[in-house]
C-alpha positions, -999 to 999 in steps of 0.1 A, spaced: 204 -190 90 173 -206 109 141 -189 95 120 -190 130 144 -161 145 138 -145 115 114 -109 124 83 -109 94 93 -76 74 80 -65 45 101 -74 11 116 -54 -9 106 -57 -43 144 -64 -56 142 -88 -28 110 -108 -44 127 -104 -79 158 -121 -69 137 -152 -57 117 -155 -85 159 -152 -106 169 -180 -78 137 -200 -84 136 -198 -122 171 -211 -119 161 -243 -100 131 -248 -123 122 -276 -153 88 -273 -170 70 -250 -145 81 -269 -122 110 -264 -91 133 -291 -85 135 -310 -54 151 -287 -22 145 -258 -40 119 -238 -17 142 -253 9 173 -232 -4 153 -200 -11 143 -207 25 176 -205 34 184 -175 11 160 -153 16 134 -140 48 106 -159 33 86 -189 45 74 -214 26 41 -205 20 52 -174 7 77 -186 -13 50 -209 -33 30 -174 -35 53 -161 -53 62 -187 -74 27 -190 -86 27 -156 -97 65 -160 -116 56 -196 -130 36 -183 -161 59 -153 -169 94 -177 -167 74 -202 -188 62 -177 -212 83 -146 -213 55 -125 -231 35 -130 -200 44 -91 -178 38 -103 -139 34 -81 -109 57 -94 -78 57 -66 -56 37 -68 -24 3 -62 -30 -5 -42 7 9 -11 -7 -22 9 -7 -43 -14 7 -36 -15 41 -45 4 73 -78 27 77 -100 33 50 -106 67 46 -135 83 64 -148 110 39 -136 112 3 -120 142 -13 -154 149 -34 -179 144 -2 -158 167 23 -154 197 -5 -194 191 -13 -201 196 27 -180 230 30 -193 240 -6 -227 239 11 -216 257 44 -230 294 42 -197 314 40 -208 334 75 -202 299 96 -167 290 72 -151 318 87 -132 292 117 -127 259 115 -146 256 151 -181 271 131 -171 250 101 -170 223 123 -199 224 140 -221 235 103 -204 205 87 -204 182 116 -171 169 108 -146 172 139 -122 200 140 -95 176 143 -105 158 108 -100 193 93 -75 203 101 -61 168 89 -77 177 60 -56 209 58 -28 199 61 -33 175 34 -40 207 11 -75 195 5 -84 230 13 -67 265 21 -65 287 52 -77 321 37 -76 354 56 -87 389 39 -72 415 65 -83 448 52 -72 477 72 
């Protein structure tokens, strides 16, 4: 298997843990024996630079067991767009809206100056509730 064609993905983290099995395998005093990143290459979809990274992390918990070590991917969480407006901000702005221009999310909008889109995001998310008091 040539690791150029290889597409980048994103590990598992059973994946990670079966290198760091494979590389404690092919390991004496901290450190790996000689072809060993090379046959992990081979193994698994990682290059070598990555394969070091995660070595590094597993070298201190395969020398000392007592050591607990994280190897999952750490862009779980903290990847893509940071959030705009926080959960506390955004229910701080509508607290402060006069309840006359809450009544759509087009006044609430405009009062808050937060775009109706962003709202109704917001909505969805459960951040707030649609409320209607029909009295006939």
């Amino acid at each position: 298997m040539e690791n150029s064609s290889l597409k980048k993905s994103n590990a598992t983290n059973e994946v990670r843990q079966a290198l760091v099995v494979f590389l404690a395998q092919h390991h004496e005093n901290g450190r790996l024996n000689k072809g060993a990143i090379a046959a992990a290459m081979e193994l698994f979809p990682f290059k070598r630079t990555q394969i070091k990274r995660i070595w590094r992390l597993a070298r201190d918990n395969v020398i000392n067991p007592n050591v607990e070590v994280d190897y999952s991917s750490q862009k779980k969480g903290n990847s893509g767009r940071k959030p705009k407006y926080s959960q506390e901000d955004f229910m701080a702005a509508i607290r402060q809206t006069p309840l006359s221009q809450r009544q759509t999310l087009r006044t609430l909008s405009n009062a808050t100056s937060i775009p109706a889109s962003t709202l109704c995001r917001m909505r969805q998310k459960g951040w707030f509730l649609r409320h209607s008091n029909e009295i006939r």
